[in-house]
N, C-alpha and C positions, 0 to 999 in steps of 0.2 A: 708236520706229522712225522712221526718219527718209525713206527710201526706199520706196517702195511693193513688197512681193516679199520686201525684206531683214529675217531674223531673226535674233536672237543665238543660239551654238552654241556647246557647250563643247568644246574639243579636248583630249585628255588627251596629253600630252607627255612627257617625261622627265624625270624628277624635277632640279630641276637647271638645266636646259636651257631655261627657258622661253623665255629672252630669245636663245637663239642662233635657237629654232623660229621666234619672232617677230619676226627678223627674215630665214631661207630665205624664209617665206610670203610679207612683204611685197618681196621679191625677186624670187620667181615669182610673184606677181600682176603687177607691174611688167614683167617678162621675159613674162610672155603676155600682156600685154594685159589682164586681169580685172580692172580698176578700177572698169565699172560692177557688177560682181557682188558684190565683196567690198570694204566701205567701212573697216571697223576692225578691228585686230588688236591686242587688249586684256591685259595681264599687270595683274590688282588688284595691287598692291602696297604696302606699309605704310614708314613711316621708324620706323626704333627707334633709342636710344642707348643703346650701351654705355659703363660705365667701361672704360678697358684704361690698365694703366701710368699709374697717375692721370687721366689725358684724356678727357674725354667724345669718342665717337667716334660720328658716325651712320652709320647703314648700312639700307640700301633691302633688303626681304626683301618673298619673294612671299608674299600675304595667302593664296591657292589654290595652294598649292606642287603642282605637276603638273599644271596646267590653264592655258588661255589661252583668250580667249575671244574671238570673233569674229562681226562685224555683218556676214552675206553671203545672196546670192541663189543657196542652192543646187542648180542645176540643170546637166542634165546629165553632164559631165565632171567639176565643180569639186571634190565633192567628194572624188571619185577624186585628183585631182592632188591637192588639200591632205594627202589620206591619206598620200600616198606619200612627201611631206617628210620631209629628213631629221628624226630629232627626234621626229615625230609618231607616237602610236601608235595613235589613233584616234577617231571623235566618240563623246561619252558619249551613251549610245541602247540601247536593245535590239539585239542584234548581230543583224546578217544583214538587220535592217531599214534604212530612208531614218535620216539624221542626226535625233535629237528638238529641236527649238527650245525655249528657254528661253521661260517665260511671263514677260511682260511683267512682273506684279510681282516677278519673281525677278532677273529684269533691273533692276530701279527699285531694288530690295533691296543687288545686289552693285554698282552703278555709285554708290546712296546711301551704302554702306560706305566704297566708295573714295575718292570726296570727303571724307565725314566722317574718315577717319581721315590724308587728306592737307592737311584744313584744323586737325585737331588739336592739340591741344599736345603736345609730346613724349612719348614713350611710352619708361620707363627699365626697361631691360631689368638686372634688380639681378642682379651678379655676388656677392652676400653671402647668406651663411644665420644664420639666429642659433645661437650658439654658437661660431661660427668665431671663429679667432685672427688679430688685425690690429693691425699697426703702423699708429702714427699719424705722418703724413709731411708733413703742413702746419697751423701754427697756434702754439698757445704750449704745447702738449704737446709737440710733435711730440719724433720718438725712443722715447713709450713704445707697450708692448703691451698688449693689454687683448683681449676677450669680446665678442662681440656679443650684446645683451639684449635687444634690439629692434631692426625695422626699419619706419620711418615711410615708402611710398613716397609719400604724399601731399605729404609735404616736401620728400622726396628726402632724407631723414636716415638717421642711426642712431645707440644708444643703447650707446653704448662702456664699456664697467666697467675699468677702468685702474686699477694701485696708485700712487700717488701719498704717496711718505712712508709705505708699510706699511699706507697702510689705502686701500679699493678706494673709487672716487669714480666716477661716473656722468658722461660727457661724452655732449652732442650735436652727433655732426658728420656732416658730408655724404659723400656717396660719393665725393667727390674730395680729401678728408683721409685717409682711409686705405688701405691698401693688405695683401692676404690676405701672410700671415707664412710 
């Protein structure tokens, strides 16, 4: 906590929506004035890569799909107005009571996830199952088809069974050698 008064709170939003919510709030904080009250509007979020069309493509996915979290001082009116955003659909709490504040290590827990998983090494998000049928599209095969036998994510490989000359031969290649048939 950085602020004396200010706790973290979860908002549960629209599945979807997180980043359009967070950015009404930091809007109407801006637009009324509530700077000292509300310090941060938080979406945890993760980078994954996909293959698509041979390409490694990365793409940002929320870590809490439906929630947003936020460092504020809630008194008064605020939480009322933040309720009432578009977007929002209400503080995770016992209903009919005050908004519940995150304990500190739950806080320390999901703000250490978000670092750890935004200082990580890539996380590949494997569009292959074993068994599935795949052409090979880059290398000194390429052109044939073959079976998935295995899949290595540790390597980012897989374990290709290809006929080659009538008899089936085991290749290892990466997920950006082949492509689903």
């Amino acid at each position: 906590m950085t602020d004396s008064g200010k706790k973290w709170y979860v908002i549960r939003a629209i599945s979807g929506k997180e980043k359009k919510v967070k950015q009404y709030i930091e809007s109407e904080i801006n637009r009324l004035g509530m700077k000292d009250y509300v310090s941060q509007v938080l979406i945890p979020t993760e980078k994954i890569f996909q293959i698509k069309d041979g390409k490694k493509v990365s793409k940002e996915r929320s870590y809490l799909p439906g929630y947003v979290l936020i460092e504020a001082n809630l008194t008064g009116e605020i939480p009322h107005i933040i309720e009432n955003i578009t977007g929002v659909i209400n503080f995770l709490g016992p209903k009919g009571e005050a908004p519940a504040p995150l304990r500190q290590s739950e806080v320390n827990r999901i703000l250490g996830k978000v670092d750890e998983l935004a200082d990580s090494e890539e996380i590949i998000n494997v569009p292959y199952v074993v068994g599935e049928s795949v052409k090979v599209i880059d290398g000194p095969f390429n052109s044939f088809s073959g079976i998935i036998e295995e899949i290595y994510e540790d390597k980012k490989k897989l374990k290709v069974m290809v006929k080659i000359f009538g008899r089936k031969t085991p290749l290892e290649l990466s997920y950006m050698q082949v492509e689903k048939e």
